[in-house]
C-alpha positions as CSV (number, residue, x, y, z in Angstrom):
1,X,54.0,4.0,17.7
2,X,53.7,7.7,16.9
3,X,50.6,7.5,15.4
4,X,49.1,6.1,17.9
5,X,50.1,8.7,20.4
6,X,48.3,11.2,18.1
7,X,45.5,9.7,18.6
8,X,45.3,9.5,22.5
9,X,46.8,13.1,22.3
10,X,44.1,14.8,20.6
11,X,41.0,12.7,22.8
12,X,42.6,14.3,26.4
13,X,39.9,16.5,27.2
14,X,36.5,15.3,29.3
15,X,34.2,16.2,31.8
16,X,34.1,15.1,35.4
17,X,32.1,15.1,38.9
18,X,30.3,18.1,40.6
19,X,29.8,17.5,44.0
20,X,31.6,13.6,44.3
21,X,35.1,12.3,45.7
22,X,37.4,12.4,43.0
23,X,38.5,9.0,41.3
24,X,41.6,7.7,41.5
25,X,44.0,9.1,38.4
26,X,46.2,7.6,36.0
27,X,49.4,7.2,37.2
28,X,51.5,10.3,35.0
29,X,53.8,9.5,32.1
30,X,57.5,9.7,32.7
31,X,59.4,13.0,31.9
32,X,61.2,10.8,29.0
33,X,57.5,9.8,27.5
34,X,56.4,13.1,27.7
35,X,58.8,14.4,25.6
36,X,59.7,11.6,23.4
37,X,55.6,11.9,22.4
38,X,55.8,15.7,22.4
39,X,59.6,16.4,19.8
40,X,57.3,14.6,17.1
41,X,54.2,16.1,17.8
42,X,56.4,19.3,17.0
43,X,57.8,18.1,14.4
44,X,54.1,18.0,12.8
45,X,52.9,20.7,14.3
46,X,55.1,23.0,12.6
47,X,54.4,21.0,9.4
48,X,50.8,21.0,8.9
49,X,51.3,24.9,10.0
50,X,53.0,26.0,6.7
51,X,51.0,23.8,4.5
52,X,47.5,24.4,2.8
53,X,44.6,22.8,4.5
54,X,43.9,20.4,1.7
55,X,47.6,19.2,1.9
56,X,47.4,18.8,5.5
57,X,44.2,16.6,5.2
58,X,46.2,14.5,2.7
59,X,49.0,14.4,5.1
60,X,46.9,13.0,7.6
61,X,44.8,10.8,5.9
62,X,47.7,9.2,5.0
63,X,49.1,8.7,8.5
64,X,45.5,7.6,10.3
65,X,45.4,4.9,7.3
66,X,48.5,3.8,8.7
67,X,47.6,4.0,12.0
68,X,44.6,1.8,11.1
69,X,46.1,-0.5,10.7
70,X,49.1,-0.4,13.1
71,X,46.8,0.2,16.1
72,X,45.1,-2.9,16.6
73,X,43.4,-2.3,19.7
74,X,41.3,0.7,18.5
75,X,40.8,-0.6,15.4
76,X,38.8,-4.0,16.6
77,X,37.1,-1.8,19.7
78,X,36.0,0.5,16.7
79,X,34.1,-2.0,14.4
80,X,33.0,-3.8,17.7
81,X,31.0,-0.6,19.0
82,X,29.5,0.3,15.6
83,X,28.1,-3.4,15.6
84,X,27.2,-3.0,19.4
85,X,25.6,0.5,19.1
86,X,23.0,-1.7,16.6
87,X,24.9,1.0,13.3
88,X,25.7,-2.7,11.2
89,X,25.0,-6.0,11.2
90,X,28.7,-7.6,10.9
91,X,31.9,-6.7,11.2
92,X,32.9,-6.4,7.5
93,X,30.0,-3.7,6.9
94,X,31.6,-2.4,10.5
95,X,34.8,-2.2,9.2
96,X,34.4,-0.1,5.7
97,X,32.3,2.5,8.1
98,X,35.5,2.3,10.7
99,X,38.1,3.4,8.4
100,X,35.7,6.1,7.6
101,X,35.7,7.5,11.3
102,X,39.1,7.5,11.3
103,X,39.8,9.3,8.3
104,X,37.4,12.3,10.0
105,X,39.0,12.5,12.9
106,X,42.6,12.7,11.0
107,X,41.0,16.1,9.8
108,X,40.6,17.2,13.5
109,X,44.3,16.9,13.8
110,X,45.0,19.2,11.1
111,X,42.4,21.6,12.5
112,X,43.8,22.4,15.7
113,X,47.2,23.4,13.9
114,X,45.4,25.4,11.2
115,X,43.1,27.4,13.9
116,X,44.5,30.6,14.0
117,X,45.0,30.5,10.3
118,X,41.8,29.6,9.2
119,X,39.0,30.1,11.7
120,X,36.5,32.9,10.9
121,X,33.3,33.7,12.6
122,X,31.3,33.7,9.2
123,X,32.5,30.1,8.3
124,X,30.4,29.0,11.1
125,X,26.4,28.3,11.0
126,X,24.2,27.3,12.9
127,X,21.1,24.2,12.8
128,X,18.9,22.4,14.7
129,X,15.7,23.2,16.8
130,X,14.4,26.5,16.3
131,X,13.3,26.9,20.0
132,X,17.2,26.2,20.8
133,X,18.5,28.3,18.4
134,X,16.3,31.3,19.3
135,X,16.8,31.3,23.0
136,X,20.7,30.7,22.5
137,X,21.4,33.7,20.2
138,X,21.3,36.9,20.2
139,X,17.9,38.5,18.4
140,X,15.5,41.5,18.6
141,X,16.1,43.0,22.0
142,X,18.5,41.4,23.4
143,X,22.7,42.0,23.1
144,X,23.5,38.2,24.4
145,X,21.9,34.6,23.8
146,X,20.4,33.2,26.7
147,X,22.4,31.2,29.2
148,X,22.9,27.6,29.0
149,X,24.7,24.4,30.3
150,X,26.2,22.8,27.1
151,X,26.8,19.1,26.9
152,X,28.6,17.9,24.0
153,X,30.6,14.8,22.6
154,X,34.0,14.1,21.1
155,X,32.1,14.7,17.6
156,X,33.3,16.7,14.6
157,X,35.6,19.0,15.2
158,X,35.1,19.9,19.5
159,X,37.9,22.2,20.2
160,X,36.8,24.9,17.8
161,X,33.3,25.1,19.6
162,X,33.9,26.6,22.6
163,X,35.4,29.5,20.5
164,X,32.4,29.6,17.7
165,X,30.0,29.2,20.3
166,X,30.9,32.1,22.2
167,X,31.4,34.3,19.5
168,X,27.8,33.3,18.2
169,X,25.9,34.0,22.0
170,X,28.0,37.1,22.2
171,X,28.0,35.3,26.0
172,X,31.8,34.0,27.8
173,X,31.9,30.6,28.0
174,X,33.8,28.2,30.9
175,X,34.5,24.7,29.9
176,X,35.1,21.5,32.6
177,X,37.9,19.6,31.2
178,X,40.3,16.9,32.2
179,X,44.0,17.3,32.1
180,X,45.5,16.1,28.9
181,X,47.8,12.8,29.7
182,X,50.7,15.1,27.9
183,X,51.2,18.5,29.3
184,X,53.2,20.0,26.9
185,X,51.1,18.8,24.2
186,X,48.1,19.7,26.1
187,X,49.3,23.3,26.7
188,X,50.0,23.3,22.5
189,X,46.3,22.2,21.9
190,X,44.6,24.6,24.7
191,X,46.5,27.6,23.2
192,X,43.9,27.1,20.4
193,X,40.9,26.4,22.4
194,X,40.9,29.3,24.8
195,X,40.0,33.1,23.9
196,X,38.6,36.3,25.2
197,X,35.3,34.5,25.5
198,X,36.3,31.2,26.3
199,X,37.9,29.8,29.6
200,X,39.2,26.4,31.2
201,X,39.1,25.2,34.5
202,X,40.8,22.4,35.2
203,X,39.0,19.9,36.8
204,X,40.9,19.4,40.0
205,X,39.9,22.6,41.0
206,X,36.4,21.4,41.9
207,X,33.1,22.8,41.7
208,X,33.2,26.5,42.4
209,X,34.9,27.6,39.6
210,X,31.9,26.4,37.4
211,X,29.4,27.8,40.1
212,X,30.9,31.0,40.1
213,X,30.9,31.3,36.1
214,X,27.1,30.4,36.2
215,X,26.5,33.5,38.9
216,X,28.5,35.3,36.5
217,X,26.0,34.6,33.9
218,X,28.8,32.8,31.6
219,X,28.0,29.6,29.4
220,X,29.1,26.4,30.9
221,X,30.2,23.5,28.4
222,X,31.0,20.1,29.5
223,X,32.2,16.7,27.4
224,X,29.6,14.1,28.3
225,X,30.0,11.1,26.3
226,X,33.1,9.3,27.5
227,X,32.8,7.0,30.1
228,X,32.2,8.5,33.9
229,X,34.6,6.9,36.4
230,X,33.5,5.3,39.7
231,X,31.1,7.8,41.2
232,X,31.2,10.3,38.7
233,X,28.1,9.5,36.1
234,X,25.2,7.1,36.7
235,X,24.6,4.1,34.2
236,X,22.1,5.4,31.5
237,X,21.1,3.7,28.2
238,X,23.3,5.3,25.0
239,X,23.0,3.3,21.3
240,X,20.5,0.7,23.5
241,X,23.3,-0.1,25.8
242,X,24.6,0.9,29.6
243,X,26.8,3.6,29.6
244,X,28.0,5.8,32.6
245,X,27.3,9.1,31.7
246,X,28.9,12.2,33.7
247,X,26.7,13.5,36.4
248,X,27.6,17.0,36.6
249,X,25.3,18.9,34.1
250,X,22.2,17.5,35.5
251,X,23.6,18.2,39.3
252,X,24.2,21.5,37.7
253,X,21.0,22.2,36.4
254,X,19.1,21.0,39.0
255,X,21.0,23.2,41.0
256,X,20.7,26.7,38.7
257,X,17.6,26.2,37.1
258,X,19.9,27.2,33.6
259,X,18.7,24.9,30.8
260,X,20.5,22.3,29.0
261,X,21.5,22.6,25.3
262,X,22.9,19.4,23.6
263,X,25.1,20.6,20.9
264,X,28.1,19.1,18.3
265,X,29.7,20.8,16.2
266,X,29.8,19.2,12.6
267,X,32.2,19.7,10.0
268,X,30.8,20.3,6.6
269,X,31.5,18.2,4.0
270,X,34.3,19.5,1.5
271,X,34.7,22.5,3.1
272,X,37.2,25.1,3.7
273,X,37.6,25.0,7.5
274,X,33.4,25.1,8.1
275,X,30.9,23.8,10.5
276,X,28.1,23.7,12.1
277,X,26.9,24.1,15.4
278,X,24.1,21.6,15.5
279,X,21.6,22.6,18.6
280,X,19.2,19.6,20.1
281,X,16.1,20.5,22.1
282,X,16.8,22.9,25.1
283,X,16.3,20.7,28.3
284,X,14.0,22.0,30.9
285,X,13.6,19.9,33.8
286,X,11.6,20.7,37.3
287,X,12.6,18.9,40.2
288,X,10.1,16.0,42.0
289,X,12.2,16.2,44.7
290,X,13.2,12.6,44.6
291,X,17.1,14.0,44.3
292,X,18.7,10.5,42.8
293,X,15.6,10.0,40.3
294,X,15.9,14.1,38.6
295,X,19.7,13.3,38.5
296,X,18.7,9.6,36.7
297,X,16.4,11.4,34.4
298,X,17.8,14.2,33.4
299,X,21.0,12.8,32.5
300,X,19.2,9.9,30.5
301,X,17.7,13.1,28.9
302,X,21.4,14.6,27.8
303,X,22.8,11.2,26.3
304,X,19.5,10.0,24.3
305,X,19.7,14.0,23.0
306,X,23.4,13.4,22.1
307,X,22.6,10.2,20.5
308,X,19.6,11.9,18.8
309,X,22.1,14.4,17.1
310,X,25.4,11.9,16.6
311,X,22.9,9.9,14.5
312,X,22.8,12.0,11.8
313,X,26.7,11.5,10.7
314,X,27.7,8.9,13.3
315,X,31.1,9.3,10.8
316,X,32.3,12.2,12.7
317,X,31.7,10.8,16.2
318,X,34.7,9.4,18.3
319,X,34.1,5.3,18.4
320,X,36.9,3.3,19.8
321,X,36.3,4.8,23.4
322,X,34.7,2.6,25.8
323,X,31.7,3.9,25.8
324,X,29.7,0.9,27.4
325,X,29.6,-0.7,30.2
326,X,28.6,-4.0,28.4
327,X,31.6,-4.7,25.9
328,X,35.2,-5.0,26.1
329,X,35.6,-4.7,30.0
330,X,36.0,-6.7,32.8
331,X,32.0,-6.2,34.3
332,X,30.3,-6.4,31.2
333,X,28.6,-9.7,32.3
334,X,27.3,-8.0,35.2
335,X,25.3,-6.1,33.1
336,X,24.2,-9.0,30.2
337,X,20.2,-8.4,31.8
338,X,20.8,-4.8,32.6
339,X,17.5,-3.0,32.1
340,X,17.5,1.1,31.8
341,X,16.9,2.8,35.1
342,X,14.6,5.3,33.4
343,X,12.5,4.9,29.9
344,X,11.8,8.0,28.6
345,X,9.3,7.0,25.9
């Protein structure tokens, strides 16, 4: 069982609405839960912290491989979306590539412990479209990258970006998250994600907090890629398939005017505690004044970008979510001749 609540713990961190009701939570875990998931956690926590990197990833690998094969339920939703999402065309090919995932993200749990040991500024680099790159970073004549609404995805190694991407603007950054389902591991984890240049806001404290970091010329970043409850996203086409994705950067843009930058942030491979900040195209979008349609397209625009980039090393993206709207849940025949709201080629 503890594996498996290592691998909820480290995926409690997503995006949410702008301007919407907020959906009905999860009903919270029991004092005796909480801490019967956290004393473990600990337990590793303050093993993985006195041992090498490379003997942590060992560690780990181990324990996902185990949990592989414990955890049914992720395991089948796993090789079903990378045969959904179009990635192979059976289940057996599916399943090899599934193990893979796993074994990557086991390196993200060894990462978060080994953050303040390891991270460095000049371990991180950055790729991707040159127009991106040179409007986001600092250059000739000017101290600060340009401003910019981040969406991102469970992908790589997402809690050490809103630290290297900072660093690299030289611009303060406020992320939108989610509660984690486990406080006290939460608080652990966010210990490492915060800084100087990089703030949380929870997201039951609404909208102004974000719109007062935009007027304060700070970064925004935002989770995108997990599935947006009731009237929190719109349905958009992801991997060829209806997903619901979260509403609030477009709202946001639309609003400010600051341009979108997809980004993930890859690990290398066979490094020393390295990545990359991968940039996608900046997004640029002028309003038609048809309000329902620019939030439809420009949110179309963020997840086919996102897919653009997880594409490259789908290995490092975060699979067994429910993603889609058409597999494994209760609606999914609703949407068996769902066509895409918006084509954008």
């Amino acid at each position: 069982m503890y594996i498996t609540i290592i691998y909820v713990t480290c995926t409690g961190s997503s995006t949410t609405r702008l301007l919407k009701p907020m959906a009905k939570e999860k009903k919270e875990k029991s004092k005796f839960r909480i801490y019967a998931e956290y004393y473990p956690f600990c337990v590793l926590y303050g093993i993985l912290h006195l041992l090498p990197l490379k003997v942590g990833y060992a560690i780990c690998t181990f324990l996902f491989r185990l949990l592989f094969i414990a955890d049914r339920r992720h395991r089948v939703r796993t090789i079903q979306h990378l045969v959904h999402a179009g990635l192979f065309a059976n289940e057996a090919e599916a399943r090899r590539f599934a193990k893979v995932t796993y074994l990557e993200f086991a390196k993200l749990l060894v990462e978060i412990v080994k953050m303040n040991q390891l991270y460095s500024r000049d371990k991180i680099s950055i790729v991707g479209s040159p127009e991106a790159i040179e409007y986001a970073e600092p250059g000739p004549g000017k101290e600060v990258g340009g401003q910019v609404i981040i969406v991102t995805a469970h992908y790589g190694n997402w809690e050490v970006a809103g630290t290297a991407y900072s660093e690299q603007a030289n611009r303060p950054m406020t992320s939108f998250m989610r509660p984690f389902g486990n406080p006290l591991i939460g608080e652990m984890i966010l210990n490492h994600r915060g800084g100087d240049l990089h703030d949380l806001v929870d997201k039951h404290e609404g909208i102004r907090p974000i719109l007062r970091a935009a007027a304060a010329g700070r970064n925004i970043t935002m989770l995108i890629d997990q599935h947006a409850a009731g009237a929190e996203g719109v349905d958009c086409e992801f991997f060829g398939h209806p997903a619901r994705i979260h509403m609030t950067p477009a709202l946001l843009h639309l609003k400010t005017g600051i341009p979108i930058l997809p980004e993930i942030t890859r690990r290398k491979p066979g490094s020393n505690f390295e990545f990359e900040l991968v940039f996608g195209d900046l997004i640029r979008y002028k309003p038609t004044g048809d309000k329902q349609r620019d939030i439809q397209v420009v949110c179309q625009m963020c997840a086919t970008a996102l897919e653009k980039l997880i594409m490259e090393q789908p290995e490092q993206w975060l699979w067994a979510p429910r993603h889609w709207l058409d597999i494994n849940r209760r609606q999914a025949a609703q949407y068996k001749d769902w066509t895409p709201p918006v084509k954008l080629f």
